[in-house]
C-alpha positions in Angstrom: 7.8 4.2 -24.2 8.2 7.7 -24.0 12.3 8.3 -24.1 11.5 11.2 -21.5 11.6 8.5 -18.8 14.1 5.7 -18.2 13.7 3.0 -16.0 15.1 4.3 -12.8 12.3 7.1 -13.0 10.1 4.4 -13.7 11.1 2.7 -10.8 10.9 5.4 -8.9 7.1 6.7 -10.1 6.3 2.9 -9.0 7.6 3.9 -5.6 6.3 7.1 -5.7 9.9 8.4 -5.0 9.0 11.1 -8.1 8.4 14.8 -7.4 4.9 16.4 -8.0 6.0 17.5 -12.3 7.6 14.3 -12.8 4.6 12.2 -11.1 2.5 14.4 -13.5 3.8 14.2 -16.5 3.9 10.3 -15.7 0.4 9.7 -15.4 -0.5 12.1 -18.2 1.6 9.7 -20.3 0.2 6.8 -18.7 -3.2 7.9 -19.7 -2.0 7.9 -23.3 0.3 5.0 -24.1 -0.7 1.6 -23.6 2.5 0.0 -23.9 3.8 2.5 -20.5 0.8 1.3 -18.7 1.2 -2.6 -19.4 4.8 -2.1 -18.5 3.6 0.0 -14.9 1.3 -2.1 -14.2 3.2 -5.6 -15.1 6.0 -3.8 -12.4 3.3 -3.5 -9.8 2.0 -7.1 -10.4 5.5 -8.4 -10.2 5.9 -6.8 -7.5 2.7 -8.0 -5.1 3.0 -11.2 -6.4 6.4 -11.6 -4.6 5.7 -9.9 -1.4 1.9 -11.7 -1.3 2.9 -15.1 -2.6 6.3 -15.9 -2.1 7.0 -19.1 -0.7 9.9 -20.7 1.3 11.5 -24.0 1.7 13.0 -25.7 4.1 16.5 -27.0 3.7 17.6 -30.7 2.9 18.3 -32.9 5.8 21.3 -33.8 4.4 22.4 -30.1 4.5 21.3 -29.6 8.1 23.6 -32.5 9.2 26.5 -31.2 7.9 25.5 -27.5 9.0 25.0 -28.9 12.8 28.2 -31.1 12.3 30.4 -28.4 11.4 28.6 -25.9 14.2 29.1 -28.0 16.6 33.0 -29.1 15.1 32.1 -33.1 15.1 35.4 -34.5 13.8 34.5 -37.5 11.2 37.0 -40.1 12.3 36.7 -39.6 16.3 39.8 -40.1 18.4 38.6 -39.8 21.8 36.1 -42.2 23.9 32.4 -42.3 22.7 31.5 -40.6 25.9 33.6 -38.3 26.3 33.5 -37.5 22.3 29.6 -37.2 23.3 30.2 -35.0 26.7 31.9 -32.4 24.4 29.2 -32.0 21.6 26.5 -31.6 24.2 28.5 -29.3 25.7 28.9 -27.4 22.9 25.3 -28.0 22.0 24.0 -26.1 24.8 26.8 -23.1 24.7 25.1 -22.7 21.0 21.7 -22.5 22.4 21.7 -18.9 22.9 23.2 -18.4 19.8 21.1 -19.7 17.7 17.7 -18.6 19.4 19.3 -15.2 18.8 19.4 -15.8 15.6 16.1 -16.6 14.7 15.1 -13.5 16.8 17.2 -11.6 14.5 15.6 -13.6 11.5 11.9 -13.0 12.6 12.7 -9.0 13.8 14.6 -8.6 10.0 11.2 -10.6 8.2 8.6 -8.5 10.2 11.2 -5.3 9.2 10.8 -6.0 5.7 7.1 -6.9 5.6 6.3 -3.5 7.3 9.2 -1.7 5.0 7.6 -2.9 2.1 3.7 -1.4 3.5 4.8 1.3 4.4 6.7 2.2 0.4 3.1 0.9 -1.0 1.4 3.7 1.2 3.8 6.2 0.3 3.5 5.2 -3.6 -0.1 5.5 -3.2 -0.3 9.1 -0.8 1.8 11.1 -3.9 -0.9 8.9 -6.2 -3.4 10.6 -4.2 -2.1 13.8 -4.1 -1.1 14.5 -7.7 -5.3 13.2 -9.0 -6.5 16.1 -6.0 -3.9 18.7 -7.7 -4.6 17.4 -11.5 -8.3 17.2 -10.6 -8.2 21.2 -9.0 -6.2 22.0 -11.8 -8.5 21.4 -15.1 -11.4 22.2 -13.0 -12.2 18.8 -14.1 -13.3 17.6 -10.7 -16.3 15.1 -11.4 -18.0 13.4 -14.2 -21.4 13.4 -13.1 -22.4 16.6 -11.5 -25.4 16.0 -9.0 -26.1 16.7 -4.7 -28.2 12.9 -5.1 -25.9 9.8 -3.8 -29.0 8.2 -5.0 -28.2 9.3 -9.0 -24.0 9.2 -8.8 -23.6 5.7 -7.3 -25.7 4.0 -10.1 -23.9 5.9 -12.9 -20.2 4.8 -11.2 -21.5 1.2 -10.8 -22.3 1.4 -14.4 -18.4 2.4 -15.4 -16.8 0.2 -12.8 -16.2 -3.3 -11.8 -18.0 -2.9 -8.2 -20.4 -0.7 -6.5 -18.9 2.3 -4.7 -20.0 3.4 -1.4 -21.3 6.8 -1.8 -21.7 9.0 2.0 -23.8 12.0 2.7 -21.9 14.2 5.0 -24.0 15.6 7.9 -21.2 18.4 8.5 -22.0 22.1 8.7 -20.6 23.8 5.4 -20.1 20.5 3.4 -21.8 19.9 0.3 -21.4 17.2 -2.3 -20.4 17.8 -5.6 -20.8 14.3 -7.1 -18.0 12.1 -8.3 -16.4 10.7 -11.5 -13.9 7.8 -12.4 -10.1 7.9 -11.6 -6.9 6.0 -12.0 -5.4 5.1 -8.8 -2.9 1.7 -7.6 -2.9 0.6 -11.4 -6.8 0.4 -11.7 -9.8 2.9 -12.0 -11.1 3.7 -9.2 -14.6 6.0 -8.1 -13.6 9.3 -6.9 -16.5 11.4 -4.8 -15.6 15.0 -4.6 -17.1 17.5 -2.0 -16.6 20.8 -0.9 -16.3 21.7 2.6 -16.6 25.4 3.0 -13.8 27.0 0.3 -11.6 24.1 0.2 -12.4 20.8 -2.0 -11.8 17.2 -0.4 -11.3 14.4 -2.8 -12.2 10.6 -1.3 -11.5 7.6 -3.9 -12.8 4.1 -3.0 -12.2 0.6 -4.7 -11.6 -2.9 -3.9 -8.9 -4.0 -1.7 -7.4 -7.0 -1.0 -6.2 -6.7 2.5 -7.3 -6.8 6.2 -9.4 -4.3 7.5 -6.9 -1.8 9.1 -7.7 1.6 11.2 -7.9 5.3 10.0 -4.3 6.1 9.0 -3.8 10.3 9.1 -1.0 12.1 7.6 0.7 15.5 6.2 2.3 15.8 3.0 2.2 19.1 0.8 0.3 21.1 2.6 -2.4 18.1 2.1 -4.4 16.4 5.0 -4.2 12.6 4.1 -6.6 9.5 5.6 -6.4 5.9 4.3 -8.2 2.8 5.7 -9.5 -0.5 4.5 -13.0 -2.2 5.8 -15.2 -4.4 4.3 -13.3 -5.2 1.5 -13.2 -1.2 0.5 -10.0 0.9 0.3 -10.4 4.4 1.1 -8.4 7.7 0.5 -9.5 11.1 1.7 -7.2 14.3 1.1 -7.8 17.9 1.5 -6.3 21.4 2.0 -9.0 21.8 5.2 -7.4 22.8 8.6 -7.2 19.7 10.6 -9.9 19.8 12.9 -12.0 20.1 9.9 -10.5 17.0 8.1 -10.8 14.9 11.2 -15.1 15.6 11.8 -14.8 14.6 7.5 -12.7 11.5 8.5 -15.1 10.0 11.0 -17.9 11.0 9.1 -16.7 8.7 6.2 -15.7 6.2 8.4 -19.1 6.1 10.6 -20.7 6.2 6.8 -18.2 3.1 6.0 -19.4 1.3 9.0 -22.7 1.3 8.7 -23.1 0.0 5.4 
């Protein structure tokens, strides 16, 4: 691996914590050493297959007894009257109650916490992903592979260098015109990338296979960049742009009516 990185900027390109050079100079390595890309990649695996597959176990009955013994102070030679030994532990019993159902409130607001935590860093990773492919892409002027206007000609050619068929939209916007698409690297995999141009400013969308739900049109700032992200039908999608808002939004739900009615 390149000595230029260590692994806390590793780490942190994973995370997308990195600033717009550093994420750049990443991928361009990325693009060139194997070994770096196995190691990102292995990092990202590692890193679904806890939060996706984790699993948990409930503690030994043995354990619990002696948990609930010593919470509720049950002495292990008693010295008192069966029922009045039993009066008291109920008694303490029920002033635990509230305790403990706070707890697992506590428990269930901390696991939903981390769940959404760890969404919300995967988005974020993924957004400065986004944005550094628009900016290298604008960049080298390298902005598709196959030139062409005809959804009809660029969706064969990227089913023919990817593992699944891309949906491909014509915009019916005033001022927007297609440009065609080519293939991309985006969440550790290649990904299809359609490019248009809306008036002066270009709009980059990049689609590929998700795993999760389907989820609603997610819309952000970052950069100076207008960002969408949403998943349906199996499909994730990333749209980002340098267009005013209003502009962005009529491309948004022209995508997403496009998505829908596949």
């Amino acid at each position: 691996m390149s000595p230029e990185f260590d692994s806390r900027q590793l780490n942190a390109f994973i995370d997308g914590e990195l600033d717009l050079s550093s994420q750049l100079a990443m991928e361009s390595l990325l693009a060139q050493d194997a070994g770096l890309r196995a190691q990102v990649e292995g990092l990202r695996s590692l890193r679904q297959a806890v939060s996706g597959h984790a699993d948990y176990h409930a503690a030994p009955a043995a354990l619990r007894l002696r948990l609930q013994a010593q919470a509720l102070d049950v002495p292990s030679q008693p010295t008192t009257p069966r029922h009045a030994s039993g009066k008291a532990a109920l008694q303490r019993w029920f002033a635990w109650r509230p305790l403990l159902a706070s707890f697992g409130a506590v428990a269930l607001l901390a696991m939903a916490f981390n769940l959404t935590l760890l969404q919300w860093n995967q988005n974020e990773r993924l957004a400065q992903e986004v944005i550094a492919s628009h900016v290298r892409a604008t960049l080298t002027q390298h902005l598709v592979d196959i030139a062409s206007s005809d959804h009809h000609t660029v969706k064969p050619w990227l089913s023919s260098k990817l593992d699944f068929s891309p949906p491909v939209a014509d915009l019916d916007i005033p001022g927007s015109t297609f440009l065609g698409g080519r293939v991309d690297y985006l969440d550790g995999r290649p990904v299809a990338a359609l490019v248009y141009r809306q008036g002066e400013h270009l709009v980059n969308t990049f689609v590929w296979p998700g795993t999760g739900a389907d989820s609603g049109v997610s819309v952000s700032t970052q950069r100076g960049f207008q960002i969408a992200h949403w998943t349906r039908g199996g499909m994730t999608h990333w749209v980002i742009s340098d267009v005013n808002r209003e502009e962005f939004m009529a491309i948004v739900r022209a995508l997403a009516l496009s998505d829908g009615q596949r």
